[in-house]
C-alpha positions as CSV (number, residue, x, y, z in Angstrom):
1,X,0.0,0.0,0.0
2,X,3.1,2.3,0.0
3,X,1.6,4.3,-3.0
4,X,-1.7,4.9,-2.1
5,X,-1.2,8.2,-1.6
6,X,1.4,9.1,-4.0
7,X,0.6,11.4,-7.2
8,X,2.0,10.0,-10.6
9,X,0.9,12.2,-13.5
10,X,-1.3,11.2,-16.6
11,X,-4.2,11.5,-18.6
12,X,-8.3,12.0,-17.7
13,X,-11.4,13.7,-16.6
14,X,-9.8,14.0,-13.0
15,X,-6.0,15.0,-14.4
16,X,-7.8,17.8,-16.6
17,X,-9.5,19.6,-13.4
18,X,-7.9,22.2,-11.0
19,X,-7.1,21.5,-7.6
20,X,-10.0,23.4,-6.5
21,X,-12.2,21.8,-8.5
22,X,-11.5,18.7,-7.1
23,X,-11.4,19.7,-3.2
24,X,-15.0,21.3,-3.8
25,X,-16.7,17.6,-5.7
26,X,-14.5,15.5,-3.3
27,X,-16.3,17.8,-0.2
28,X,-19.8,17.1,-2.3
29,X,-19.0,13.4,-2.2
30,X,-18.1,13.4,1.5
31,X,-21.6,15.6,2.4
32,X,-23.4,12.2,0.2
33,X,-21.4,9.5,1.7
34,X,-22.4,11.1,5.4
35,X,-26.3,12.7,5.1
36,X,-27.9,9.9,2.4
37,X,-28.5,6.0,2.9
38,X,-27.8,3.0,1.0
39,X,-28.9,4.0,-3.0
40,X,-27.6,7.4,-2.5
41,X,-23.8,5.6,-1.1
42,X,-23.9,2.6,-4.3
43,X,-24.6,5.5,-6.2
44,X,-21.4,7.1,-4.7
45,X,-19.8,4.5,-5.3
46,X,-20.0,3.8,-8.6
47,X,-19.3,7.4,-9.6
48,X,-15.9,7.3,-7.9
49,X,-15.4,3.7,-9.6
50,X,-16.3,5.9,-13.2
51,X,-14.0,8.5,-12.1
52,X,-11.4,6.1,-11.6
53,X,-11.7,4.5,-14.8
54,X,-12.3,7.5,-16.8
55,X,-8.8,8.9,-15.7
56,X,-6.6,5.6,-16.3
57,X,-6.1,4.9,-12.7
58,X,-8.6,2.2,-11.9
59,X,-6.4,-0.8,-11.8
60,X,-4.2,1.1,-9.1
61,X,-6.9,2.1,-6.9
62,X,-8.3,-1.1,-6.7
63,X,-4.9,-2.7,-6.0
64,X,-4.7,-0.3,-3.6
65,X,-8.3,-0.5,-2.2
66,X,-8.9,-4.0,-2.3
67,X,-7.8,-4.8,1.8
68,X,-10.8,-2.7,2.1
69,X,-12.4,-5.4,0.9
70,X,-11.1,-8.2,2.0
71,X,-10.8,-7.2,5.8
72,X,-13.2,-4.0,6.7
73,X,-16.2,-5.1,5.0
74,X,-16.3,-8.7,6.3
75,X,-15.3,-6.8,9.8
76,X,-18.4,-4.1,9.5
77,X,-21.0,-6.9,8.6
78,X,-20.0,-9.4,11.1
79,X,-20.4,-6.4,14.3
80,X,-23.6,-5.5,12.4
81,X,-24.7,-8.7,12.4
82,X,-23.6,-10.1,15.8
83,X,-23.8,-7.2,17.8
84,X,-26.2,-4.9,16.6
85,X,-28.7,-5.8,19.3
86,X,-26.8,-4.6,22.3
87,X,-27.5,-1.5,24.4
88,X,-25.8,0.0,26.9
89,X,-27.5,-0.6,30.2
90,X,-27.2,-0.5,34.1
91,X,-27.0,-4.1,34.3
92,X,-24.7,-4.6,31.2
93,X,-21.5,-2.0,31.5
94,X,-20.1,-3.0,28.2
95,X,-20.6,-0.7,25.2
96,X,-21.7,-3.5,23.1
97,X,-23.3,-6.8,23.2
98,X,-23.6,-10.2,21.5
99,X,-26.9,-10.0,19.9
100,X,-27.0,-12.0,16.2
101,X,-29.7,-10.2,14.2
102,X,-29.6,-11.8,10.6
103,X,-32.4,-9.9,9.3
104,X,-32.5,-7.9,5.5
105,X,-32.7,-5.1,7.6
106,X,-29.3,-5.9,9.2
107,X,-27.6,-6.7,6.3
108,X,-28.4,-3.3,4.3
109,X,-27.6,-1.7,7.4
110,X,-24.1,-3.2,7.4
111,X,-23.4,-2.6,3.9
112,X,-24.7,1.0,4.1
113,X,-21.7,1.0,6.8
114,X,-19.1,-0.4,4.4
115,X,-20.2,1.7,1.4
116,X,-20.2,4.9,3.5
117,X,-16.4,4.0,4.8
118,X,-15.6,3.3,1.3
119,X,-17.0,6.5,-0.3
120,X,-15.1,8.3,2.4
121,X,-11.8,6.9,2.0
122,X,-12.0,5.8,-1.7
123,X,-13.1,9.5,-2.7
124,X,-9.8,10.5,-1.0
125,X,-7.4,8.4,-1.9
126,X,-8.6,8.6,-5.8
127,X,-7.9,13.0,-5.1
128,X,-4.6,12.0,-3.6
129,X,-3.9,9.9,-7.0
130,X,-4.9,12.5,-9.1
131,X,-3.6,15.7,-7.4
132,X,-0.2,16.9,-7.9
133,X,-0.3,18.5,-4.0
134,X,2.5,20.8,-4.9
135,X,-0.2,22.9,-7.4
136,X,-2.8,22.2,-4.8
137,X,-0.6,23.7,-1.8
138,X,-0.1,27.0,-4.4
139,X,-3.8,26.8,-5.0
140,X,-4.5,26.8,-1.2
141,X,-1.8,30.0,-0.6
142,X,-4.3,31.9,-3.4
143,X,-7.4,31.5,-1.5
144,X,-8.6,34.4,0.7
145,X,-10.5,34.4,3.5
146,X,-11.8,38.1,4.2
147,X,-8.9,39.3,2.5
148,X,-6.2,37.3,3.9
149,X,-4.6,33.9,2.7
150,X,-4.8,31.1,4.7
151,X,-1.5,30.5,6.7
152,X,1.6,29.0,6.1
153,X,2.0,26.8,8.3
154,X,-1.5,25.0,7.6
155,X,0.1,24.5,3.9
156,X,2.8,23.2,5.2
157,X,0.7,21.0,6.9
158,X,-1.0,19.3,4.5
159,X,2.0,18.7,2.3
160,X,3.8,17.2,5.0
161,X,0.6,14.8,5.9
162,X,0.2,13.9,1.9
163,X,4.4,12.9,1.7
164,X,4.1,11.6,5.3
165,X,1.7,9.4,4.6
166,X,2.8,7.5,1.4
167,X,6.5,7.9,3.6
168,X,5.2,5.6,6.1
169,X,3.8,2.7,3.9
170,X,7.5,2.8,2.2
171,X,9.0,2.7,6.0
172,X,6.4,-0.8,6.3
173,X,7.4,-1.9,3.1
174,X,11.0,-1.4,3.3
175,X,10.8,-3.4,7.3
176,X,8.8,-5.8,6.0
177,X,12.0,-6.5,3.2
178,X,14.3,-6.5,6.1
179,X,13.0,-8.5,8.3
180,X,12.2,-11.1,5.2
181,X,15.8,-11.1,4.4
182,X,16.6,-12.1,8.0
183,X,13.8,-15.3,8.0
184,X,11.1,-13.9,9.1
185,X,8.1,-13.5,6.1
186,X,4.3,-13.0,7.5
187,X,3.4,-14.0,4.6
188,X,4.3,-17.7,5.9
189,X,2.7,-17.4,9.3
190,X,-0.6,-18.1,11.4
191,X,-2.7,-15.6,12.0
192,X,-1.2,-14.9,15.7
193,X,2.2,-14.9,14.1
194,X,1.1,-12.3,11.8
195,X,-0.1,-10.3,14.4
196,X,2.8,-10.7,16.4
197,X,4.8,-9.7,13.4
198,X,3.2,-6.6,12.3
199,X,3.1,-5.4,16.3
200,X,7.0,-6.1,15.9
201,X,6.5,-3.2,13.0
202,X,5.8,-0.9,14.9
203,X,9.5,-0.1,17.0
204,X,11.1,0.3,13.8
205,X,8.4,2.3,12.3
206,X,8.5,4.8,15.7
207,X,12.2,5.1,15.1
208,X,12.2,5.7,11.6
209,X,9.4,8.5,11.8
210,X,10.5,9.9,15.3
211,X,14.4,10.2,13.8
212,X,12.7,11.8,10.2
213,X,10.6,14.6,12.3
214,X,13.4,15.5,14.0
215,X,15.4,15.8,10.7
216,X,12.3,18.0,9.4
217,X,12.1,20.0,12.2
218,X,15.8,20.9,11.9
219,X,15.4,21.5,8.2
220,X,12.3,24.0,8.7
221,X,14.4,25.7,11.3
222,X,17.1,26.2,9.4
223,X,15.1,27.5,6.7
224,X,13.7,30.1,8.7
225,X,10.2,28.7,8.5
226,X,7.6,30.5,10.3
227,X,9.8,33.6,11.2
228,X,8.2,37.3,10.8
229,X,10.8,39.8,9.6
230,X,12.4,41.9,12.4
231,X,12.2,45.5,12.0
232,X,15.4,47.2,12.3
């Protein structure tokens, strides 16, 4: 999943709009996937699966998509399923409890869940696919809000979170390579092995991210980032 949120150029409907453009249909998308129900989320969803297509990326997203699949969905309808009778009650402190209720009702209910999710986080990581963020940061610098532009620092921020993020899946993939070279593949083990072995993940993963802040935050500083000019 290490380029899920990485930007690669080319040709589409998507690749032809303006960064703006995009931020305002991806917030249109989000208001859908979180007011309607379930026609107005399949209808959602096979927009963005359009989109995708339309602008040559389709085969990536769902590469990159499809553990969403495989492990949320399953995950969403089982809980809807099993638990959605419980209550929270005087007698019963737990949040949740087991309560199978395998009715239609159920069911939609649980895929309404999974759809919404996936309209969510499918909407985007299809804008992160198809938006350089470098022209989206200068397009966020141009907006004015009563007649000032929003700060630097807040641009900063969301350039740092878009590398950051695709960074980080590099950082797993790159352990994962390591650690496979050594004699230990996942890919091999049980189920509690794997769990085991992607907790082991995470002390590297600390490391490498705590050590690369640091390095940013000395890089910034050097920079001068965020300093106001002095009058003399």
């Amino acid at each position: 999943m290490k380029g899920i949120f990485e930007f690669e150029g080319g040709e589409g409907i998507l690749f032809d709009m303006g960064p703006g453009t995009k931020l305002v249909l991806l917030l249109i998308v989000w208001a859908f996937a979180l007011i309607f129900g379930f026609f107005a989320q399949v209808a959602v969803f096979f927009a963005i699966i359009i989109l995708a297509a339309q602008s040559g990326v389709l085969g990536k997203f769902t590469h990159e998509t499809k553990w969403f699949w495989i492990m949320t969905v399953p995950m969403i309808l089982v809980i809807q399923v099993l638990f959605t009778g419980g209550q929270v009650n005087s007698m019963d402190p737990g949040i949740i409890s087991f309560a199978p209720n395998f009715s239609m009702n159920a069911l939609v209910a649980g895929l309404t869940s999974a759809l919404r999710l996936f309209c969510l986080f499918g909407s985007s990581v299809l804008f992160s696919m198809t938006t350089n963020p470098l022209a989206f940061a200068k397009r966020l610098g141009e907006v004015k809000v009563f007649g000032r532009g929003l700060p630097q620092g807040l641009i900063f921020l969301f350039i740092f979170i878009n590398r950051a993020s695709a960074l980080v899946f590099a950082d797993i993939e790159g352990i994962r390579e390591a650690q496979k070279a050594r004699g230990l593949d996942l890919g091999e083990e049980s189920v509690l092995g794997k769990i085991k072995g992607y907790v082991a993940l995470l002390i590297p993963l600390l490391t490498i991210s705590f050590e690369r802040a640091e390095k940013q935050a000395v890089a910034l500083e050097i920079k001068g980032f965020g300093l106001k000019d002095v009058p003399e």
